[in-house]
N, C-alpha and C positions, 0 to 999 in steps of 0.2 A: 868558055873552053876554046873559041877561035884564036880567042886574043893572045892566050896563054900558048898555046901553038905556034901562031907566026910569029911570036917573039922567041920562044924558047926551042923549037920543034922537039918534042919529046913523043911524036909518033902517037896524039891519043886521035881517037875518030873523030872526024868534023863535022858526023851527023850525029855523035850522041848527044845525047841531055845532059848526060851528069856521068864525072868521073868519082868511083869512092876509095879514097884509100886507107887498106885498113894494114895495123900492123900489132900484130904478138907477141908477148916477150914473156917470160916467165924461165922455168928450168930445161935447162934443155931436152932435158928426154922428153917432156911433154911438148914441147913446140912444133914438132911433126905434126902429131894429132890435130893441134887445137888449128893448124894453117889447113889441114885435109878438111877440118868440120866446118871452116870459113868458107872455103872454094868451096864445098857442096853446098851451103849457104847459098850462098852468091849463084848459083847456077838453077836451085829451087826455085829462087826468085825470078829468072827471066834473066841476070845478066848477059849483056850479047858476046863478051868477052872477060878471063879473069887472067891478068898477068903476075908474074911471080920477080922479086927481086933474086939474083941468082948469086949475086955478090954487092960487096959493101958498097961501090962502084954503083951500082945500077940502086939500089936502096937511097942512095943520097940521091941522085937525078930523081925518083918520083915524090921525094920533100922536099927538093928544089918545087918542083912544079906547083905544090900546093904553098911555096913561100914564095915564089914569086908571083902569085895570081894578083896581087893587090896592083905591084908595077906593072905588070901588063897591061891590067883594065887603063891606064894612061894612055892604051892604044886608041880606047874608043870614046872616050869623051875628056872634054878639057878640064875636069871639076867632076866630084863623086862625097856623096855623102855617105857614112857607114854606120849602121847600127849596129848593138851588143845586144840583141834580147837573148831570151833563154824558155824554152820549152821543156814539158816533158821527152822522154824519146817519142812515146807512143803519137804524140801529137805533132812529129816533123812532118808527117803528109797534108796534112791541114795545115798549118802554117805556111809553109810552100804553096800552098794550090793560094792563100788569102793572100799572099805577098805578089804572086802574079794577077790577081784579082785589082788591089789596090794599085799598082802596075798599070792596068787599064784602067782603071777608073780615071786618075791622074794622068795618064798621058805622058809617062813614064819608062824609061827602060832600066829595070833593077835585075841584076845577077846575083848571086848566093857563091858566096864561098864561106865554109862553119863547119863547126867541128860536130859531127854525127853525133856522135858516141856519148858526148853527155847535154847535146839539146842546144848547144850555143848559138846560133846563128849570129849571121854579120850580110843581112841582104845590102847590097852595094847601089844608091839609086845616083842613075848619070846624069847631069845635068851643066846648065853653063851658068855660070856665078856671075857671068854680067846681066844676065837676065833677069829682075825682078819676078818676072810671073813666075819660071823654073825653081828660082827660091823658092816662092813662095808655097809651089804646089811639094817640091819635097820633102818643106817641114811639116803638111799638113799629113803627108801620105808617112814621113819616119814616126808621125803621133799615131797615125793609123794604124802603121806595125806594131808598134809597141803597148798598142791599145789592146791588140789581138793576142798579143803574149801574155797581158796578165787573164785575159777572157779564157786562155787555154790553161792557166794555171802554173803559167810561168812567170819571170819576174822581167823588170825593163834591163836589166848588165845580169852577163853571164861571169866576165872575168873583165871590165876594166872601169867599172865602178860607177857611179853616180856622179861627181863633178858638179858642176852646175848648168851642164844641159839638159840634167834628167830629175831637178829636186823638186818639179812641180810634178812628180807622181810620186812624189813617196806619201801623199797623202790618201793616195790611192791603193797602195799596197800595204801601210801600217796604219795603224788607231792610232790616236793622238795619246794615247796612256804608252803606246811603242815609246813614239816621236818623241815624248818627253823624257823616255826612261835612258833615248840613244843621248838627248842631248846632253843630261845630266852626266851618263859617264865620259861623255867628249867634253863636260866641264872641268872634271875633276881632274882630267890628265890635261887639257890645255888654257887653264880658267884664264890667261891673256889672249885666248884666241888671233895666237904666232899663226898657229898651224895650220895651211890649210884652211882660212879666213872663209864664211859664206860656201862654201861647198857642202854638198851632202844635204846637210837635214836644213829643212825650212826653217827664217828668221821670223820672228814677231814682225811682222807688219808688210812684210813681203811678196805674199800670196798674190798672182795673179800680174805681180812686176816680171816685163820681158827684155832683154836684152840680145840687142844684134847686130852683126856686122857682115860685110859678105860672106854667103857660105856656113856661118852659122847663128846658132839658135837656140837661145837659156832663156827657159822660162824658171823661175825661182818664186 
């Protein structure tokens, strides 16, 4: 939240924890109500402040703020690693309190910028890429995260997919009768395997092969 401040100054408190933005849309005659039942929401809860966009002008600066959070954190370390897990809602306060757990354990500094509303997170862990140990400890602590999101009953990508940073857990989140039924229909539409070569689902003989370069980290 600092970071995102002295780059952008958008006026938020530089003692809060967390900024949330939430935004409404629907038919107009109801969009009154449903932003009255938000703010009382939000003030039930202990919010210490709730701001209102008043025009389309001030609406776009507070999704500026939440779109430029990524380039800001560039203020506070040289290298940043990010994850995609996904949670239920009910389990974003656990998940948060284990990301700053895992946080210390590693000897770590990870920020959260994610999207509330349907579980995504994207905790942000800083470190410097010429460092061997600092690698080493964030691929160990982004397995940690990601460990804890299928333990809460979520999955390792919310919205930017599997790759091949993340195909040594799909045998953790599907049975191998899944794993065979995905590979077969990705035979049938790309049986020259053009597409998309080795990503996503595990190969025969693969299991437990890792690949890396600075910065990052495929296990397959």
């Amino acid at each position: 939240l600092v970071a995102v401040e002295e780059a952008f100054q958008f006026g938020f408190p530089l003692d809060a924890q967390a900024v949330l933005l939430i935004e409404v849309d629907g038919l107009e005659a109801g969009l009154d109500s449903q932003r009255d039942a938000v703010v009382e929401l939000c003030q039930k809860c202990g919010a210490r402040e709730v701001r209102q966009a008043d025009t389309a002008a001030e609406r776009q600066k507070l999704w500026k703020s939440r779109k430029q959070a990524f380039g800001a954190i560039g203020r506070l370390s040289s290298s940043y690693c990010t994850q995609d897990g996904v949670v239920p809602r009910t389990q974003l306060p656990h998940i948060l309190k284990r990301i700053t757990e895992i946080g210390s354990k590693y000897d770590l500094r990870i920020v959260n910028v994610f999207h509330a509303g349907d579980g995504n997170i994207h905790p942000i862990l800083l470190f410097d890429e010429r460092d061997p140990d600092q690698v080493k400890r964030v691929l160990q602590a982004s397995g940690e995260i990601l460990e804890e999101c299928l333990a809460c009953g979520g999955s390792v990508t919310g919205e930017h997919g599997i790759g091949v940073e993340k195909i040594g857990f799909m045998h953790k989140m599907f049975s191998e009768d899944d794993i065979e039924v995905m590979s077969r229909l990705r035979q049938a539409f790309n049986p020259q395997n053009n597409l998309s070569p080795d990503k996503m689902l595990p190969t025969a003989g693969a299991c437990g092969i890792e690949q890396h370069h600075p910065g990052r980290h495929a296990a397959m």
